[in-house]
TORKOL-4160 file (C-alpha; in steps of 0.2 Angstrom, whole numbers, padded with zeros to 4 digits, m for minus):
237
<pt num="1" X="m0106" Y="m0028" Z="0120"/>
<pt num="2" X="m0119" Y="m0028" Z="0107"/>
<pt num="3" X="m0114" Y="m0016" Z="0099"/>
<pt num="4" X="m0096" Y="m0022" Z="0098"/>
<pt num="5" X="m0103" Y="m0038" Z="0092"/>
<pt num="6" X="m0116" Y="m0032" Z="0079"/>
<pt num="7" X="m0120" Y="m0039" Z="0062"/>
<pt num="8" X="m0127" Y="m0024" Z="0052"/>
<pt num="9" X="m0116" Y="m0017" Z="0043"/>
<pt num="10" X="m0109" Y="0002" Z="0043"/>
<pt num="11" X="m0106" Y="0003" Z="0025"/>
<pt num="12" X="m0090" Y="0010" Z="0029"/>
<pt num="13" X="m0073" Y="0008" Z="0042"/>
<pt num="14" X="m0065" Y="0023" Z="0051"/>
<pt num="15" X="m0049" Y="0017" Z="0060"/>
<pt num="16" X="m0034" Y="0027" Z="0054"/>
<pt num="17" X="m0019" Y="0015" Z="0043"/>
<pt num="18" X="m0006" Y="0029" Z="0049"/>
<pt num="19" X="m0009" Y="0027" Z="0069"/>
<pt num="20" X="m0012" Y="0007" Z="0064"/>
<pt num="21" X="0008" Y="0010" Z="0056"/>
<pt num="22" X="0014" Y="0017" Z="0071"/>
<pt num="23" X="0007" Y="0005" Z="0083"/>
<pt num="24" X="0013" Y="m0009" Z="0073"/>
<pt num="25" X="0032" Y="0000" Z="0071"/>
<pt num="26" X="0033" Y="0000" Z="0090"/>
<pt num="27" X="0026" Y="m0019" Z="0093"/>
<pt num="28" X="0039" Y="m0024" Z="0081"/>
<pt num="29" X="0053" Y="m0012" Z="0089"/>
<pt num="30" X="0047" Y="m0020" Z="0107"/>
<pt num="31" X="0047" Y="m0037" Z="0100"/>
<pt num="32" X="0065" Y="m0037" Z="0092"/>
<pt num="33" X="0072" Y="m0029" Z="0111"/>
<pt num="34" X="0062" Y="m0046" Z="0118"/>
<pt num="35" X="0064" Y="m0058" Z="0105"/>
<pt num="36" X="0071" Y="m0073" Z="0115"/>
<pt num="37" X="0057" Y="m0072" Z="0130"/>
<pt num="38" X="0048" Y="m0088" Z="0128"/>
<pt num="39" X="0036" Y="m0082" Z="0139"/>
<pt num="40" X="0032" Y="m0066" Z="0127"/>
<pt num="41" X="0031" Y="m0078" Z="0114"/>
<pt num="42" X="0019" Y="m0089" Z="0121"/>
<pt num="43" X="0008" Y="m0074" Z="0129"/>
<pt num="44" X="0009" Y="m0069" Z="0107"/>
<pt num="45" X="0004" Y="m0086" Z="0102"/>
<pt num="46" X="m0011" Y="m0087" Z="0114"/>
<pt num="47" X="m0018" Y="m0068" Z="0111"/>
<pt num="48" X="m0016" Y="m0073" Z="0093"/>
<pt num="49" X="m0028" Y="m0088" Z="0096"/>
<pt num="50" X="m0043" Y="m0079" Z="0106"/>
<pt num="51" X="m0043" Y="m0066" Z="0092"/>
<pt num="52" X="m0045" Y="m0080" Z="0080"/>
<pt num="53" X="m0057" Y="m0087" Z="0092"/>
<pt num="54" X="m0067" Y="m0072" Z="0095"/>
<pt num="55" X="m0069" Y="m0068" Z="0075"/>
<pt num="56" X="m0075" Y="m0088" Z="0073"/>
<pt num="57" X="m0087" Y="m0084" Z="0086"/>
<pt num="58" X="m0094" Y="m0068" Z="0078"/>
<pt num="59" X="m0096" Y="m0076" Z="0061"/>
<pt num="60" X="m0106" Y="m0089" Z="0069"/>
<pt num="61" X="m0118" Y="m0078" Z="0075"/>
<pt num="62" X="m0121" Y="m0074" Z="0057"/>
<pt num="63" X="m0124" Y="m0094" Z="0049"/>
<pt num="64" X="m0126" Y="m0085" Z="0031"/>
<pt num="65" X="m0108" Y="m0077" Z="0028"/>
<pt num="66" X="m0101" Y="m0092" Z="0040"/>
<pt num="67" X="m0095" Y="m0104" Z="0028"/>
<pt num="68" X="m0092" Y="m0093" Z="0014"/>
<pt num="69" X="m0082" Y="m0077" Z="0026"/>
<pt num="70" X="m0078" Y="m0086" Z="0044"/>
<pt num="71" X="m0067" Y="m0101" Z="0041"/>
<pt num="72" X="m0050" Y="m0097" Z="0044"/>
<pt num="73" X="m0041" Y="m0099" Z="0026"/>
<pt num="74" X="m0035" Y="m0084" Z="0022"/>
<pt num="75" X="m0016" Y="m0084" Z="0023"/>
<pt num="76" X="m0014" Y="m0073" Z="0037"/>
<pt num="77" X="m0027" Y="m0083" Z="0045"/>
<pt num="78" X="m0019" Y="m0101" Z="0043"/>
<pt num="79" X="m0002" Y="m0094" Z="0047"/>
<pt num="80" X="m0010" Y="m0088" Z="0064"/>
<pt num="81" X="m0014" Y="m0107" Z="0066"/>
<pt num="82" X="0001" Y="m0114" Z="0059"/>
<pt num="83" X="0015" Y="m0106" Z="0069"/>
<pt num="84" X="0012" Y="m0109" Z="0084"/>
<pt num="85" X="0004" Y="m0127" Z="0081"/>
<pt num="86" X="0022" Y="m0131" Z="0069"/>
<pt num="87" X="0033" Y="m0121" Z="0084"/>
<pt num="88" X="0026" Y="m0133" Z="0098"/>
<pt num="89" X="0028" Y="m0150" Z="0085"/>
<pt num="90" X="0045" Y="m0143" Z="0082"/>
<pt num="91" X="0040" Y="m0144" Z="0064"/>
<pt num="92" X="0055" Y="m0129" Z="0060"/>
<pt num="93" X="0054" Y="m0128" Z="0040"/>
<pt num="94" X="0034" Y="m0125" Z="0041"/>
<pt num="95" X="0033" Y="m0113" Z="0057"/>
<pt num="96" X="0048" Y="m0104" Z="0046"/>
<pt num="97" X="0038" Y="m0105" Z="0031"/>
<pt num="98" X="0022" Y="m0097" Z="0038"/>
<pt num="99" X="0032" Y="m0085" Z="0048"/>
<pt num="100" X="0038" Y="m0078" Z="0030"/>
<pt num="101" X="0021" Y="m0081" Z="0025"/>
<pt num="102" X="0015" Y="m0069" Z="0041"/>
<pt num="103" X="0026" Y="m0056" Z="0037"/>
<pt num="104" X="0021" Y="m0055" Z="0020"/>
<pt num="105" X="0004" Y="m0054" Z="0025"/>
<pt num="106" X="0003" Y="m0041" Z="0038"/>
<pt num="107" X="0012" Y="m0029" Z="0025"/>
<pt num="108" X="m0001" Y="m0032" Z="0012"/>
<pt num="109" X="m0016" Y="m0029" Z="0025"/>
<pt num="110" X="m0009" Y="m0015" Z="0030"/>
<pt num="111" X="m0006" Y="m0009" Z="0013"/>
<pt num="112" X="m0022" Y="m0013" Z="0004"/>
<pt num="113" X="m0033" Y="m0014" Z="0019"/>
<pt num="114" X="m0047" Y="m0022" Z="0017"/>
<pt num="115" X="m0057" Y="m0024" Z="0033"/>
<pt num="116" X="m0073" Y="m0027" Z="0035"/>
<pt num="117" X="m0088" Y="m0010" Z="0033"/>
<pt num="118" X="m0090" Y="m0010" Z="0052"/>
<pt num="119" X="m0087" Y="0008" Z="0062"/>
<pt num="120" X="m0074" Y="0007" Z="0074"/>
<pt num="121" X="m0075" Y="m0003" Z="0088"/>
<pt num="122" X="m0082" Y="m0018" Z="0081"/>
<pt num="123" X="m0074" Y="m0036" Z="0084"/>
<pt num="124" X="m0068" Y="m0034" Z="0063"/>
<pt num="125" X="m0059" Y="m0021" Z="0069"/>
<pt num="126" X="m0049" Y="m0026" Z="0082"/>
<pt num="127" X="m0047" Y="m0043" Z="0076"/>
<pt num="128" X="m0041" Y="m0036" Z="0059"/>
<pt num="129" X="m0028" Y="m0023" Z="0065"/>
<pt num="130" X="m0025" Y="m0035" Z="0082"/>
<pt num="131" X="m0021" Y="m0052" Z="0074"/>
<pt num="132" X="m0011" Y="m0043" Z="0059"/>
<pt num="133" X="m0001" Y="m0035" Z="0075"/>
<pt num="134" X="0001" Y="m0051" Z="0083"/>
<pt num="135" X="0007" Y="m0061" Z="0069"/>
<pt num="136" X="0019" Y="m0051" Z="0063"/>
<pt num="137" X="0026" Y="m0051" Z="0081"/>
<pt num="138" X="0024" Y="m0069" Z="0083"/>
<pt num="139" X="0034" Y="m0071" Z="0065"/>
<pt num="140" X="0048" Y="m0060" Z="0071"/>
<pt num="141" X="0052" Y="m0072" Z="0084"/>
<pt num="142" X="0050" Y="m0090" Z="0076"/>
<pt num="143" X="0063" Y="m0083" Z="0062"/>
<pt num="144" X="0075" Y="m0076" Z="0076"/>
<pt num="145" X="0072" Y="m0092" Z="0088"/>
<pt num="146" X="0072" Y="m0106" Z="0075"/>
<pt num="147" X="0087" Y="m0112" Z="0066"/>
<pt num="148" X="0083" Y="m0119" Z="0051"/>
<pt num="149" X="0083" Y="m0116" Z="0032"/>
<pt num="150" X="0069" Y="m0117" Z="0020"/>
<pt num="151" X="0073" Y="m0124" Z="0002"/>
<pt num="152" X="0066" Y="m0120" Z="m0015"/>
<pt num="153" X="0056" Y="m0138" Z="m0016"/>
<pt num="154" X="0048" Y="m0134" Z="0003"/>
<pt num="155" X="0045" Y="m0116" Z="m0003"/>
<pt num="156" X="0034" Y="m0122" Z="m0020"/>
<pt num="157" X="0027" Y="m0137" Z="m0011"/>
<pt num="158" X="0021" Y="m0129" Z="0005"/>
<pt num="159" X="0013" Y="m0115" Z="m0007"/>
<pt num="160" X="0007" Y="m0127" Z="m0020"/>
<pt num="161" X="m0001" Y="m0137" Z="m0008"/>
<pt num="162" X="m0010" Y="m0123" Z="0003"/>
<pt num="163" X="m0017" Y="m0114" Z="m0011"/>
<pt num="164" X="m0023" Y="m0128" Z="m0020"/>
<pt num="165" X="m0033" Y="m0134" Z="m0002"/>
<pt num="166" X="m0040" Y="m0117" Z="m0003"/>
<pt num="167" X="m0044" Y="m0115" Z="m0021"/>
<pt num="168" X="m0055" Y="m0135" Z="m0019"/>
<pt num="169" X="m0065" Y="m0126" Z="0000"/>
<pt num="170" X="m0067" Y="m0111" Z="m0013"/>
<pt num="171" X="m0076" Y="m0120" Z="m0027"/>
<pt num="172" X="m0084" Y="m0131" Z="m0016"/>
<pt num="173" X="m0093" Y="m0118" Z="m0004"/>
<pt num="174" X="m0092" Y="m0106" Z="m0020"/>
<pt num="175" X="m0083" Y="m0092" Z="m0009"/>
<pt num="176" X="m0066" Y="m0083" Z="m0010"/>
<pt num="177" X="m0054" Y="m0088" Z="0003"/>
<pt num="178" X="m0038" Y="m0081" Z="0001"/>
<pt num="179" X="m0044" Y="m0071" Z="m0013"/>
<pt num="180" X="m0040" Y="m0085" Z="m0025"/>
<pt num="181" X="m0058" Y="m0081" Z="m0034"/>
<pt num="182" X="m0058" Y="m0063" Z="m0033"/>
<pt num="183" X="m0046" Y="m0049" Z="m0030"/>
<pt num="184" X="m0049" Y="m0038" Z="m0015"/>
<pt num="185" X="m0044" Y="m0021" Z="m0029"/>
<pt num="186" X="m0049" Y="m0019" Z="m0045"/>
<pt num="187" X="m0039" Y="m0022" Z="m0062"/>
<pt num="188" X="m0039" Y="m0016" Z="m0080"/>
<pt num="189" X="m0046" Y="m0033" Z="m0083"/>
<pt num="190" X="m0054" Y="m0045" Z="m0073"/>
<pt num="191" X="m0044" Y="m0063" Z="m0072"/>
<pt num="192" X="m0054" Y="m0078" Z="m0070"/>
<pt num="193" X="m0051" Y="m0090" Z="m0053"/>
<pt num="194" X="m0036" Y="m0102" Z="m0063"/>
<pt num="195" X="m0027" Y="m0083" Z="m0068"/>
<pt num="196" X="m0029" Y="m0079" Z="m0047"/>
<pt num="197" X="m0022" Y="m0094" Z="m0043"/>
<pt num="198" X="m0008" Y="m0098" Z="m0054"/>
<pt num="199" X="m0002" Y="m0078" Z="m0051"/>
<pt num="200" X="m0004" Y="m0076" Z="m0033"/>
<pt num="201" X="0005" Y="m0094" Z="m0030"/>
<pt num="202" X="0020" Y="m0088" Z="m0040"/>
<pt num="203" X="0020" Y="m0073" Z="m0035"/>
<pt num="204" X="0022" Y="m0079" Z="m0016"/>
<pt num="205" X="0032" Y="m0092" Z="m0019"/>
<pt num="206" X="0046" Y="m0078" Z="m0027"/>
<pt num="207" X="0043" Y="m0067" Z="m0011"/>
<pt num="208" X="0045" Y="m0079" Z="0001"/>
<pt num="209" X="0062" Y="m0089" Z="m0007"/>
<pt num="210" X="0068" Y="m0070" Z="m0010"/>
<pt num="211" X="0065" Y="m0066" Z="0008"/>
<pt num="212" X="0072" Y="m0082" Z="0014"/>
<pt num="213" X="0087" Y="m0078" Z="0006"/>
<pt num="214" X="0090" Y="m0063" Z="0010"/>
<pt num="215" X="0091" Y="m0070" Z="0029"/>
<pt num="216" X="0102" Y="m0082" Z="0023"/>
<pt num="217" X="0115" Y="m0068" Z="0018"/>
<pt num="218" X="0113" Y="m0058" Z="0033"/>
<pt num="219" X="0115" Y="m0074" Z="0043"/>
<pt num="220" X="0131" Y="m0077" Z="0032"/>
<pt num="221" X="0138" Y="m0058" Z="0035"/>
<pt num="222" X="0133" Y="m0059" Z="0056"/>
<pt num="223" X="0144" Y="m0075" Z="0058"/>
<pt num="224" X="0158" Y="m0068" Z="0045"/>
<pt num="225" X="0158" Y="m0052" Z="0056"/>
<pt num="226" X="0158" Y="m0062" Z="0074"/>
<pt num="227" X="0174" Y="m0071" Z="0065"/>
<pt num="228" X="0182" Y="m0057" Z="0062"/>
<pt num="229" X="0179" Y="m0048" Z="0079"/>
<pt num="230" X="0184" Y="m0065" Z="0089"/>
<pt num="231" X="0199" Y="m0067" Z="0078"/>
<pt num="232" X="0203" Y="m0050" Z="0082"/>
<pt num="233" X="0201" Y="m0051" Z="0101"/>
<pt num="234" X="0213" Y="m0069" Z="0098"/>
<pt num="235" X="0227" Y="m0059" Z="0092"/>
<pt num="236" X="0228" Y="m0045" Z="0104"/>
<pt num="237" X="0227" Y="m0058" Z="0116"/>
């Protein structure tokens, strides 16, 4: 258990992205065939929490990289806290929001990983390829399970307003939370804090209203095509 929960550093990680791809292919697959279960989604929402819980716990351990690594305000990390709390207040447009948000997320973890330089198994680890697992599970099933819409105005003021929190905690505590000071890969040039902001801000307000609608054509096409089929059993009635 000491081990699992140490704080030295391995200098380098050595889980596998392509077997991390496959588990998170099947979770999703699994979770399409379940998506209604309330009770899978709650069993989501609370393994989702101890993860977060666990990780908050580890960091404290380590009261140096606490305040700067350990709170939980990277995206993925505030949409773990803010879909279930927004599901249960029935707040729809924000669990929707940060369910886009989670989606978005995950796929950037697992495409740019950039876990923490622990050698598997460490709690990094599991919480890093866990959580990302979890959320994008748990974000599969708010989008299926809650009807609502989210417009442009929510879509720039949610992201407005979450980056701009993060961005104050960030200069305060001089860290870089949600990346907003630093980039986790390396550029031709290096942008300042106010480039980061204003770029990554725009550029997840344009994913997420792209994504949202794109639903909203689907959505369109599913009840056009239920239409057609009931008009169709009508008339050879």
């Amino acid at each position: 258990m000491e081990y699992f929960f140490r704080h030295v550093p391995d200098g380098t990680t050595n889980f596998n992205m392509a077997s991390v791809w496959i588990a998170l292919f099947i979770s999703v697959l699994l979770v399409h065939k379940f998506r209604y279960s309330k009770l899978l989604l709650n069993f989501v929402f609370g393994s989702m929490l101890c993860l977060q819980l666990l990780l908050i716990y580890w960091y404290y351990g380590e009261p140096s990289t606490f305040l700067h690594e350990g709170l939980p305000l990277f995206h993925c990390r505030i949409a773990e806290i803010m879909i279930p709390l927004m599901y249960y207040m029935n707040q729809k447009k924000i669990a929707f929001y940060f369910s886009w948000l989670g989606i978005i997320g995950t796929t950037l973890a697992f495409t740019i990983p950039d876990p923490s330089r622990y050698v598997w198994p460490h709690i990094t680890n599991v919480t890093y390829i866990g959580s990302h697992i979890l959320l994008m599970c748990a974000s599969i099933m708010v989008i299926e399970n809650v009807e609502t819409g989210l417009r442009s105005i929510d879509i720039m003021s949610i992201t407005l307003a979450m980056n701009t929190l993060v961005l104050a905690v960030d200069l305060l505590l001089k860290a870089n939370y949600c990346y907003l000071m630093q980039l986790p890969f390396k550029l031709w040039f290096t942008p300042n804090g106010v480039i980061i902001f204003i770029i990554m801000t725009f550029l997840l307000i344009c994913s997420i209203s792209f994504l949202q609608k794109e639903y909203e054509i689907a959505c369109k096409r599913n009840l056009a095509k239920k239409a057609t089929i009931k008009d169709d059993t009508d008339y050879l009635q």
